[in-house]
C-alpha positions as CSV (number, residue, x, y, z in Angstrom):
1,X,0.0,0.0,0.0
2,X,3.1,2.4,0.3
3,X,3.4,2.6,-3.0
4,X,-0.4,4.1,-3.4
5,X,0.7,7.0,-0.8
6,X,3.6,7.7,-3.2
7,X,1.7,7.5,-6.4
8,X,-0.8,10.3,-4.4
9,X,1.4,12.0,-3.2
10,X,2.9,13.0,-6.4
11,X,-0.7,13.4,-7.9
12,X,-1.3,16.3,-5.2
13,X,1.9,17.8,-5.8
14,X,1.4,18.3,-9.4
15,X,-1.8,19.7,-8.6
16,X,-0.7,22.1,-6.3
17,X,1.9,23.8,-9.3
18,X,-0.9,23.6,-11.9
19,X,-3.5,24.9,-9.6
20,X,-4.4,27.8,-12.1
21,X,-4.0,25.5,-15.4
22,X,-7.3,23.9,-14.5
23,X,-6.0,20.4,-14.6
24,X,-8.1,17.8,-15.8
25,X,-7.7,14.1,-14.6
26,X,-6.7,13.2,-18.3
27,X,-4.2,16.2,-18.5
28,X,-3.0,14.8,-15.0
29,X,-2.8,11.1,-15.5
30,X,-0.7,11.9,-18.6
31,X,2.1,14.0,-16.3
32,X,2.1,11.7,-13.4
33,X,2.0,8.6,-16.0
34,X,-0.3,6.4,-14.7
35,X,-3.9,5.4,-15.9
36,X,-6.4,8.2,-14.9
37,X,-8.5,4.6,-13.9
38,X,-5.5,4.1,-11.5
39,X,-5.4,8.0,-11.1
40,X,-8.7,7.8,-9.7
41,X,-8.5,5.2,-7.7
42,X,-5.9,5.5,-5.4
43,X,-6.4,8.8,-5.0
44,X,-9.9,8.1,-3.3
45,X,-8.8,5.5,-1.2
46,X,-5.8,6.8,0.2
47,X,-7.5,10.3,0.6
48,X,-11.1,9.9,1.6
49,X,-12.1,12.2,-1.4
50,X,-12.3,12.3,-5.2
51,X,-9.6,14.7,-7.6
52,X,-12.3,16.5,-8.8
53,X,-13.5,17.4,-5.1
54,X,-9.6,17.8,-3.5
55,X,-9.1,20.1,-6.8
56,X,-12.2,22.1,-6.6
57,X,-11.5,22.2,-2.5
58,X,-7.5,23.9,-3.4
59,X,-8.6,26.3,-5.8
60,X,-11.0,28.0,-3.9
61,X,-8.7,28.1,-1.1
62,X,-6.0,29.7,-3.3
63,X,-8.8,32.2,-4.9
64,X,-9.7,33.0,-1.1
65,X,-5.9,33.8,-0.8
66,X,-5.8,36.1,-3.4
67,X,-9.0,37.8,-2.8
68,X,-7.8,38.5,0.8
69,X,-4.0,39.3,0.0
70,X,-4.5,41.3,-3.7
71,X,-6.9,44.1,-5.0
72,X,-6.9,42.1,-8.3
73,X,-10.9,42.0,-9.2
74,X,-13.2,39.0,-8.5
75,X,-14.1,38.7,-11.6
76,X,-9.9,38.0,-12.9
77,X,-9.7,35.6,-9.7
78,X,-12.5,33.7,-10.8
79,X,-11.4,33.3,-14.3
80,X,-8.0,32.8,-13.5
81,X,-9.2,29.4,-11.1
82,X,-11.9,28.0,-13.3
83,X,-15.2,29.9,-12.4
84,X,-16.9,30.5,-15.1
85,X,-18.3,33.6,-13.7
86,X,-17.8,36.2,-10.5
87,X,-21.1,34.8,-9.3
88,X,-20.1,31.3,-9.7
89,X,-17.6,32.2,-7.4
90,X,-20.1,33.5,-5.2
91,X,-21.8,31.3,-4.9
92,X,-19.1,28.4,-4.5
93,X,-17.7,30.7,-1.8
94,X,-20.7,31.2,0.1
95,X,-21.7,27.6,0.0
96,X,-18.0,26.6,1.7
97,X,-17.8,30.1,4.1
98,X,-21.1,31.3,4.4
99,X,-19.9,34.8,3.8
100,X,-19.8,36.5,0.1
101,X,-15.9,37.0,-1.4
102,X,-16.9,40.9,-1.5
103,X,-17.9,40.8,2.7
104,X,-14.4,39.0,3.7
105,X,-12.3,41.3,1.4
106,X,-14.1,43.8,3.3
107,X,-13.3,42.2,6.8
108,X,-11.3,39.0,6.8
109,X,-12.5,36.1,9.8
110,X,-11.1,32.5,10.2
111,X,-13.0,30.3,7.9
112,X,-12.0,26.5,7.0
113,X,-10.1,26.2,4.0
114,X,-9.0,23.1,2.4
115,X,-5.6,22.6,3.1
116,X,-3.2,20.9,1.0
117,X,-2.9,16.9,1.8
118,X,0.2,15.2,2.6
119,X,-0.1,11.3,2.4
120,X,3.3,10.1,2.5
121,X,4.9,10.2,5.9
122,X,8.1,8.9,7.3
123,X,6.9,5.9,8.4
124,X,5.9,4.5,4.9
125,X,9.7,3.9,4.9
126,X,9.6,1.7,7.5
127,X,9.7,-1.3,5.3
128,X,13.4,-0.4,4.2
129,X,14.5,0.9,7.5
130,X,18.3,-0.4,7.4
131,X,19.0,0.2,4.0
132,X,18.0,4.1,4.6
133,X,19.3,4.7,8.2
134,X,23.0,3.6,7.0
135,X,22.5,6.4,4.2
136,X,21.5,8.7,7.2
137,X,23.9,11.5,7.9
138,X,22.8,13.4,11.2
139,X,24.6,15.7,13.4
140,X,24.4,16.2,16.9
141,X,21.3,18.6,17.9
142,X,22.8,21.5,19.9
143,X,21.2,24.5,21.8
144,X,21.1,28.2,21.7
145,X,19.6,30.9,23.5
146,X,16.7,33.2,21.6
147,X,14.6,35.8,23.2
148,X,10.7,36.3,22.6
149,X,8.8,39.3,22.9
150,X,5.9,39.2,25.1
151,X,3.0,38.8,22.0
152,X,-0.5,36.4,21.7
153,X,-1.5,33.2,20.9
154,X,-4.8,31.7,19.8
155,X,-4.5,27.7,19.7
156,X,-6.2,24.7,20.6
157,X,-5.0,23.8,24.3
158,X,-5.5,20.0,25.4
159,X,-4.7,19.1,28.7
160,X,-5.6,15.5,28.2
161,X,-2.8,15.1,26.0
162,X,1.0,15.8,25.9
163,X,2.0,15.0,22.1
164,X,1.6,15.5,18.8
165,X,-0.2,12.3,17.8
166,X,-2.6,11.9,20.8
167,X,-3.7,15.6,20.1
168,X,-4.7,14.9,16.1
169,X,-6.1,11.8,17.6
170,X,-8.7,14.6,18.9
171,X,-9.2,17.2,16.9
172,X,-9.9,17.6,13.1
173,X,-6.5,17.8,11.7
174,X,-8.2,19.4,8.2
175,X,-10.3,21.7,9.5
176,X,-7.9,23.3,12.0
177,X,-4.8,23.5,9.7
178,X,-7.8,25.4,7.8
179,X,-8.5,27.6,10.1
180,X,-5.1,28.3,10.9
181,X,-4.2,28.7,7.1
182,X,-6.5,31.3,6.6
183,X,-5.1,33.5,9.3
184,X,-1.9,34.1,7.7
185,X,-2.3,37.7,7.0
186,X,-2.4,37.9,10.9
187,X,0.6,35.5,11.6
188,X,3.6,37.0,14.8
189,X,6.9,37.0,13.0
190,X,8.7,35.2,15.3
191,X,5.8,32.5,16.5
192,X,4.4,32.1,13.4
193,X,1.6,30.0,12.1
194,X,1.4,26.2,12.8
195,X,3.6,26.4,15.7
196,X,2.3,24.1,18.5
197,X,4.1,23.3,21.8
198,X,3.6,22.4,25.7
199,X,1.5,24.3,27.9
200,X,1.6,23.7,32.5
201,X,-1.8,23.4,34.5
202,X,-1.7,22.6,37.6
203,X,1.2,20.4,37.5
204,X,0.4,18.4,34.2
205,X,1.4,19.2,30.8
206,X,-0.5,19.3,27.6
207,X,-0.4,20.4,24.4
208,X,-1.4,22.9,22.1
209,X,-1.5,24.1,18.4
210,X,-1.9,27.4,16.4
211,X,-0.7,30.5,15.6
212,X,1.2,33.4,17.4
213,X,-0.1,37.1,16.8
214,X,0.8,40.6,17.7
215,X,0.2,41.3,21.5
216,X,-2.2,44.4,20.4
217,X,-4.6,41.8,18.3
218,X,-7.7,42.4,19.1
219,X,-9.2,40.6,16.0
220,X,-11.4,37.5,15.1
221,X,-10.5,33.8,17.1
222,X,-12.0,30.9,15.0
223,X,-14.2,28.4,16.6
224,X,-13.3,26.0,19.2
225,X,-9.9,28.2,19.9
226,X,-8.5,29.9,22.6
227,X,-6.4,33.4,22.9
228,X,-3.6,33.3,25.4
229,X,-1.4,36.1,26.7
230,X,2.0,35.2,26.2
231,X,4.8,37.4,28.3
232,X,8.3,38.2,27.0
233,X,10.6,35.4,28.5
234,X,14.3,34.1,27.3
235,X,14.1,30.6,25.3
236,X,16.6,27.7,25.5
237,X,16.3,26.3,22.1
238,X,17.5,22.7,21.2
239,X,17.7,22.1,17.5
240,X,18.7,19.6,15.0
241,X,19.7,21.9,11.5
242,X,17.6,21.1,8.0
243,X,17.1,17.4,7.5
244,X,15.3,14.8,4.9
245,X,11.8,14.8,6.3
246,X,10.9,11.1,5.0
247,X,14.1,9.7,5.9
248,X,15.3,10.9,9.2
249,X,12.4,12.4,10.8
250,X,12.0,10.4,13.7
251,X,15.9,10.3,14.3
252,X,15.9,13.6,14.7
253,X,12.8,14.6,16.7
254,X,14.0,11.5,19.2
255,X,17.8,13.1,19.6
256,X,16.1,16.7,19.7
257,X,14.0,15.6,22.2
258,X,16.2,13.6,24.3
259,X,18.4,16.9,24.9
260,X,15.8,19.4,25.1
261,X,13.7,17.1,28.4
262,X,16.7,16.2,30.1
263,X,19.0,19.2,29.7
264,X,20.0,21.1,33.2
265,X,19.3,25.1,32.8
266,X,20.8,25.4,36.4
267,X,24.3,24.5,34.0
268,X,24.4,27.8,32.1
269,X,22.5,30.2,35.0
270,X,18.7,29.3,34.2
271,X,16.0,27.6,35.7
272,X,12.7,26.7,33.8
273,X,10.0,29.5,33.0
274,X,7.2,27.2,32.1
275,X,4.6,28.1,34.9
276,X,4.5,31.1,33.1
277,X,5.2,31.0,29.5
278,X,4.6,27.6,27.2
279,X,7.2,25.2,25.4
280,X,7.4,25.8,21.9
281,X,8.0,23.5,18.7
282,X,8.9,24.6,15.6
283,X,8.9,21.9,12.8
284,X,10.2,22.8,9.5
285,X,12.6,20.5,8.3
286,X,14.1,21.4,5.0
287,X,14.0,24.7,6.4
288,X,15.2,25.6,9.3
289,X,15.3,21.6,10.7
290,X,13.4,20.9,14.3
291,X,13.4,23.0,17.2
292,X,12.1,22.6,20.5
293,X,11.9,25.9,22.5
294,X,11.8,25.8,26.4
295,X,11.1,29.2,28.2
296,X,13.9,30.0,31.2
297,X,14.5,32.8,33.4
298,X,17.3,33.8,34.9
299,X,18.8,32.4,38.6
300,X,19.4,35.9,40.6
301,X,23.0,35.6,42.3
């Protein structure tokens, strides 16, 4: 069945660059080089939906983009995505947001967009696990100090859970990635969008996901999420640097994580801040690799 995640995989990926070409299964069968039959098929079982549906899903998501982001006219976004019309747009919007493209250029809220699927995940590899961990080539994760400004953060906080699977065990992974996407324009620069991390209540920890903002917002939370006042605290960050997602994900998260829960702050002057501030995670791996970020203050002499 790995080979079906693969084969979908690249099916969305080539969808996601032709986006604006309005790519037909025929046109896209022929670039991936399978049967659009087989095309089809795996697509729907692997992804819970049809092309046509995870197509029509991604172009109103990008059109919602640009109508937010651009003063280009409705009408020229429409055309340019495959409505035949500004109303068709319309009406296509309304049906998935309830709101009219004209209203949230007006005022942008959260709404769900259809986020872009990824169906191939490191442990698809599993399978070949010695013949790709002897290619691995890791370094050691280190640490560094980074300071964040006191700023906001609306996010899903679980105190049931403390990780990353148990939480999307939960909670709708689609529709609050969607949620999340569509707040971009709103996104802190330092604790950006799909951030997530470990939060302290009463002694237990949990965890949470979402997006930072400016401490000043004062704008729209989407459903089912929580704003947070975050103060200004020193971070000790343990990192691994850029890394093959597929291969050596795990590797890395584990050795990241191993340093980041058992390191001593007392060592360089510290002592942990996390009754007051939460434990970021940042998570971008051919870009800036894995990070896990725990807030510290200082020891007064």
């Amino acid at each position: 069945m790995y080979e079906w995640n693969e084969a979908v995989q690249k099916i969305i990926d080539w969808i996601e660059d032709n986006l604006a070409e309005n790519p037909s299964l025929l046109t896209l069968s022929k670039q991936i080089g399978y049967s659009p039959y087989y095309c089809s098929k795996c697509f729907h079982e692997i992804s819970g939906m049809t092309i046509r549906e995870y197509i029509a899903g991604r172009k109103l998501a990008r059109a919602t983009l640009e109508i937010r982001d651009t003063d280009q006219k409705l009408l020229d976004i429409a055309v340019k995505y495959g409505y035949s019309s500004h109303e068709a747009l319309t009406r296509a919007f309304v049906n998935a947001y309830g709101c009219t493209p004209s209203a949230y250029r007006r005022k942008p809220v959260p709404i769900p967009m259809s986020i872009r699927q990824v169906v191939l995940f490191p442990e698809h590899f599993n399978c070949k696990g010695e013949r790709i961990m002897r290619n691995t080539i890791l370094t050691q994760p280190n640490m560094k100090m980074e300071h964040i400004p006191a700023h906001k953060y609306i996010g899903i906080w679980d105190i049931t859970v403390d990780n990353y699977c148990d939480f999307w065990k939960k909670h709708d992974c689609d529709s609050v990635c969607g949620f999340i996407d569509s707040m971009s324009h709103v996104y802190h620069p330092i604790v950006t969008g799909h951030t997530a991390g470990w939060f302290y209540e009463n002694g237990k920890k949990g965890y949470f996901y979402g997006f930072g903002v400016d401490a000043d917002y004062r704008g729209e939370i989407p459903k089912g999420f929580t704003i947070k006042t975050i103060p200004a605290s020193d971070y000790m960050v343990f990192f691994h640097p850029p890394f093959d997602y597929l291969k050596d994900c795990g590797e890395v998260m584990s050795r990241v994580e191993n340093l980041a829960w058992n390191f001593d702050p007392k060592s360089k002057g510290y002592t942990w801040n996390h009754e007051v501030c939460p434990d970021y995670q940042r998570h971008y791996p051919e870009v800036i690799g894995y990070e896990v970020l725990r807030a510290v203050r200082k020891i007064e002499s």
